[in-house]
N, C-alpha and C positions, 0 to 999 in steps of 0.2 A: 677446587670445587668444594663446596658444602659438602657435608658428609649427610648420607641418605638414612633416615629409617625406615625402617620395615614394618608393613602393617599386621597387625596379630592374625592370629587364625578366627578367632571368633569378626575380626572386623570383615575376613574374609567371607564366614559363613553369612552376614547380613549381607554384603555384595550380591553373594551367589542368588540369597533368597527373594532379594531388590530385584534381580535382573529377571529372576522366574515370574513375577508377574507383571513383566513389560508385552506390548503386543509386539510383534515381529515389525512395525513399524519406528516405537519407539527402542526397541533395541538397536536397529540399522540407526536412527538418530546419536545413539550414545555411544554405539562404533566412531561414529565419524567424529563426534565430541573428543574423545579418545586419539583421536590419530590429529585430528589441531591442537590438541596439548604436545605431542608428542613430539611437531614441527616447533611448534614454538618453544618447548625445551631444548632443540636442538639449536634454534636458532638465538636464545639467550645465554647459552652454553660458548657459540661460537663470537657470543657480541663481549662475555665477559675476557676469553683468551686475546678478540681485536683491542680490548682496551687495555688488556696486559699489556700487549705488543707496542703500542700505541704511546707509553708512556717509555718506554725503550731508548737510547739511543744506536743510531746504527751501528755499534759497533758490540753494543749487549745483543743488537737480533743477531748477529753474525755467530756472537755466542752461544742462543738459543739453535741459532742452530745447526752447530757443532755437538749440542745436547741432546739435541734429536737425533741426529746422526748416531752417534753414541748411545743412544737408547734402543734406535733401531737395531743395532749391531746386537748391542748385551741379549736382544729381546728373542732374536733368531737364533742365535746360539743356544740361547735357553730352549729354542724349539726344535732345536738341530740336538741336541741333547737329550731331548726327552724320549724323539723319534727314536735316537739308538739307543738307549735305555730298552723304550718299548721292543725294538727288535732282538735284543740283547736277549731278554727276559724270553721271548717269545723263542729264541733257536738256543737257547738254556734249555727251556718244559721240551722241544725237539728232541734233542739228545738226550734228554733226562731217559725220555719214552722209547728211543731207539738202543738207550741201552738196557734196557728194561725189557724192552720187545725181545732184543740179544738173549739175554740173559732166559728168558724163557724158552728163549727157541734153543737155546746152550743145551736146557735143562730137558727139554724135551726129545734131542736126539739121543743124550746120554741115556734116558729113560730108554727108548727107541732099541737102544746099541744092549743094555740090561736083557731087554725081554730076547732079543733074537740070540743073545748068545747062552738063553737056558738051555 
């Protein structure tokens, strides 16, 4: 696919400033203007992948997709991965805090166990 750029902030600020003085009729118009770009990007997106495919012999799509398969796979793993990372990290700060908590509580019977044995 063509690689996208990014529109600047200030093309954003004239957007913003354009839309503030549309009436609530022409805004719902350039809603809906918005959402048939959106199909139809989807749908010239899907016409340029048919024409990938399309130029294929059946034995390259069999390949493609074996490619997908194999992307699917790398793709979950990597999400399967990141989950226990995240949980990883998350009952690491747990223990960190329960031993910390420990440690306080340690420090506060020893204190406790000081004062009554004056």
């Amino acid at each position: 696919m063509a690689s996208e750029e990014l529109l600047e902030s200030e093309h954003w600020r004239i957007f913003r400033l354009f839309m503030s003085e549309l009436s609530d009729e022409e805004l719902e118009e350039i809603e809906e203007q918005l959402e048939r770009e959106r199909a139809a990007r989807r749908e010239r997106e899907n016409s340029i992948v048919r024409l990938f495919y399309s130029a294929m012999c059946a034995s390259d799509l069999e390949a493609a997709a074996e490619q997908l398969r194999t992307e699917r796979k790398a793709r979950a793993e990597d999400q399967r991965l990141a989950r226990e990372s995240e949980c990883d990290t998350g009952s690491r700060a747990t223990t960190a805090s329960r031993k910390t908590a420990s440690r306080k509580g340690a420090t506060g019977k020893a204190r406790r166990r000081a004062t009554r044995s004056r």
